[in-house]
Every structure is written in C-alpha cells, then in structure tokens.
VMD Tcl script that draws the C-alpha trace (Angstrom):
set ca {
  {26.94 -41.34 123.31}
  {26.31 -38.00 121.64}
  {25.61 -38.53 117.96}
  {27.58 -35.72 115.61}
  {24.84 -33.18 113.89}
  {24.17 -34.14 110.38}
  {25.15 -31.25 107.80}
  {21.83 -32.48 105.54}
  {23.73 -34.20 103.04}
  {21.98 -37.27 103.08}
  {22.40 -40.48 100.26}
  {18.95 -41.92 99.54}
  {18.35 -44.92 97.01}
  {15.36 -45.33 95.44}
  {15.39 -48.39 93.92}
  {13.00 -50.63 92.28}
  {11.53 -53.04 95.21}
  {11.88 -56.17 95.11}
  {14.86 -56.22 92.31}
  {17.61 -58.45 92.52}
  {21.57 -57.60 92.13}
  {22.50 -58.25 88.90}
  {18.81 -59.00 87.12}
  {18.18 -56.29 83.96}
  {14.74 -55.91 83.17}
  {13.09 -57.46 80.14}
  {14.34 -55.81 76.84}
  {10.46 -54.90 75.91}
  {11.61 -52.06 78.29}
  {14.64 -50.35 76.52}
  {12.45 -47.53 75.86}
  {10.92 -48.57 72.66}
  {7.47 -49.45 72.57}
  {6.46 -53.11 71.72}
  {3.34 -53.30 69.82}
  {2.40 -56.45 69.01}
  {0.39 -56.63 65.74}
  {-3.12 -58.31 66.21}
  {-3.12 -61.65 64.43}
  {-5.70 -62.35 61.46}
  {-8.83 -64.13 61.47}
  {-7.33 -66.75 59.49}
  {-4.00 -67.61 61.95}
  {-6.65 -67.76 65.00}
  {-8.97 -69.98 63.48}
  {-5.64 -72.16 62.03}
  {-4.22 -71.98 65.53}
  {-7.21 -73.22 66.81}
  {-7.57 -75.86 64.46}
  {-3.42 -77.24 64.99}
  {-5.17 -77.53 68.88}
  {-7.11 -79.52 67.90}
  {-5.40 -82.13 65.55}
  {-2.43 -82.01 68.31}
  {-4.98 -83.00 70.58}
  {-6.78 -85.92 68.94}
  {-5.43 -85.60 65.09}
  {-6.43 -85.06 62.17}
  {-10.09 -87.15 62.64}
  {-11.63 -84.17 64.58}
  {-11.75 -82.10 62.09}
  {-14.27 -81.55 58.90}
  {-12.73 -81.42 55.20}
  {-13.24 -77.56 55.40}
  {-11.00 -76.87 58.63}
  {-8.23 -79.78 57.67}
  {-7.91 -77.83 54.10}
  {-8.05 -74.58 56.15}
  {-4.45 -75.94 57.81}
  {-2.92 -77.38 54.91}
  {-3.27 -74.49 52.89}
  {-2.19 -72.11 55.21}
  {1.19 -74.45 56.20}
  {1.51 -74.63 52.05}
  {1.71 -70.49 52.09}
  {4.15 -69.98 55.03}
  {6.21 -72.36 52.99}
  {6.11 -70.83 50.29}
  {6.93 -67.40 51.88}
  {9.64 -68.73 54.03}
  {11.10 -70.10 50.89}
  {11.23 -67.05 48.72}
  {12.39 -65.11 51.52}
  {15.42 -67.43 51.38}
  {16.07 -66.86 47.69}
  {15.72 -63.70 48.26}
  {18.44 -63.08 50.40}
  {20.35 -65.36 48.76}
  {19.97 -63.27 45.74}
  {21.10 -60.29 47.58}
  {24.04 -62.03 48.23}
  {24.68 -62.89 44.57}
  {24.31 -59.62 43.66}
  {26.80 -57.93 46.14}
  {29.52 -60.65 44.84}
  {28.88 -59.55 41.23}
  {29.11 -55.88 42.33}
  {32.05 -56.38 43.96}
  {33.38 -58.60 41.10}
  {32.45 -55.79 38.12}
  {34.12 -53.36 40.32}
  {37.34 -55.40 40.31}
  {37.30 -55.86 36.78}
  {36.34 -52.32 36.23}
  {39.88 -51.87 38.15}
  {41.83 -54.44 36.24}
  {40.70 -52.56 33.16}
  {42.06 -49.17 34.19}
  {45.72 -51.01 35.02}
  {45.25 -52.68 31.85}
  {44.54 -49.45 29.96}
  {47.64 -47.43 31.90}
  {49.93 -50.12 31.36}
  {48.90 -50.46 27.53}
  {49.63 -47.09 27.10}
  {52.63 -45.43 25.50}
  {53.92 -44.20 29.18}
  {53.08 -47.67 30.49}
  {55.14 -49.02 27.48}
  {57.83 -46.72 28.82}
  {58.24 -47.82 31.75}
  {57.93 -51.59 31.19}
  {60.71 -50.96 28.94}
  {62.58 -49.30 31.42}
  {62.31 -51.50 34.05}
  {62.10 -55.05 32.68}
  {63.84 -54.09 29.54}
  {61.53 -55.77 27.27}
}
mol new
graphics top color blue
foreach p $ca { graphics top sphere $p radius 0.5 }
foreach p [lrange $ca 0 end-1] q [lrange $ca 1 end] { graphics top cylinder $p $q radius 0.2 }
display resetview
C-alpha cells in the first residue's frame, strides 16, 4: 500500500522523560530560586546534641552541652511567643482603626444632624 507524501508538517513532543500524566513538578521549581540559608554554628551543634539525648537521653551529655539545649529551646520560646503577641497586636490595632474610623463617622452624622439644617429637617419630618 502506497503511503500519501507528507507535506512536512510534522507534530513532535518533547516532553520530559520519564514524567507521569498528571504529576507537577516540585514547587522549588516555579521559577523562583530556593536558597536555603546555611544554619548557625549554634543550631548544628544543638541539633547534634537533641541526637543524642533522643538516642540515649539526657545522661550522655556533659553540663555544658545539656545547658547548650535548654537555653536554646528557652529562646525559640521566647521568640515564638512574641511573634504571637505580635500579631495579635496587629490585630488589635486594625480593630481600633477601624473602630476610631467609625466613630470619626458617627461624629460627622452627629455634627450634620446637630446642626441648624439638621434641626430642619428633623422638624420636618418627625415633627418634633
């Protein structure tokens, strides 16, 4: 059987091999960069140490290292916890701002209703 002459249009995929229907790729590739931040001395040597107590507790390790992890729980605590009241102040302060601008309103009605046109036309259409 003859085959008909192909005019050159031609449809060619080039996919990714090996990629499934349906699977995105991993976020980390949305065209930002990810750059992870190198961790401090201190969280590597705290990390370490949290090995090691998980391992076979607190007993193998010296005063030095077991102060080492307690103090650096204490300040992630303490961050963690301001960062809280922190946005819980932000919260507090957009429900004030938002309150002060109501009242800021209420005091303008209050001010055009108090007024001798606002007397006007209370009297006019309550008749009082």
């Amino acid at each position: 059987m003859d085959r008909p002459e192909s005019s050159g249009n031609t449809l060619t995929h080039y996919g990714v091999k090996g990629m499934k229907w349906g699977v995105r790729k991993p976020s980390s590739t949305s065209g930002k960069p990810s750059k992870k931040l190198p961790s401090s001395e201190d969280f590597v040597n705290v990390s370490a140490n949290r090995k090691k107590i998980n391992a076979g507790g607190t007993r193998t390790l010296s005063n030095k290292e077991l102060q080492d992890v307690v103090t650096r729980m204490n300040l992630e605590e303490q961050y963690h916890t301001l960062k809280g009241k922190q946005k819980d102040r932000s919260k507090g302060n957009n429900l004030l701002k938002g309150l002060l601008k109501t009242s800021n309103n209420t005091n303008k009605i209050l001010s055009v209703v108090n007024s001798p046109a606002g007397q006007l036309v209370r009297k006019s259409l309550l008749g009082v």
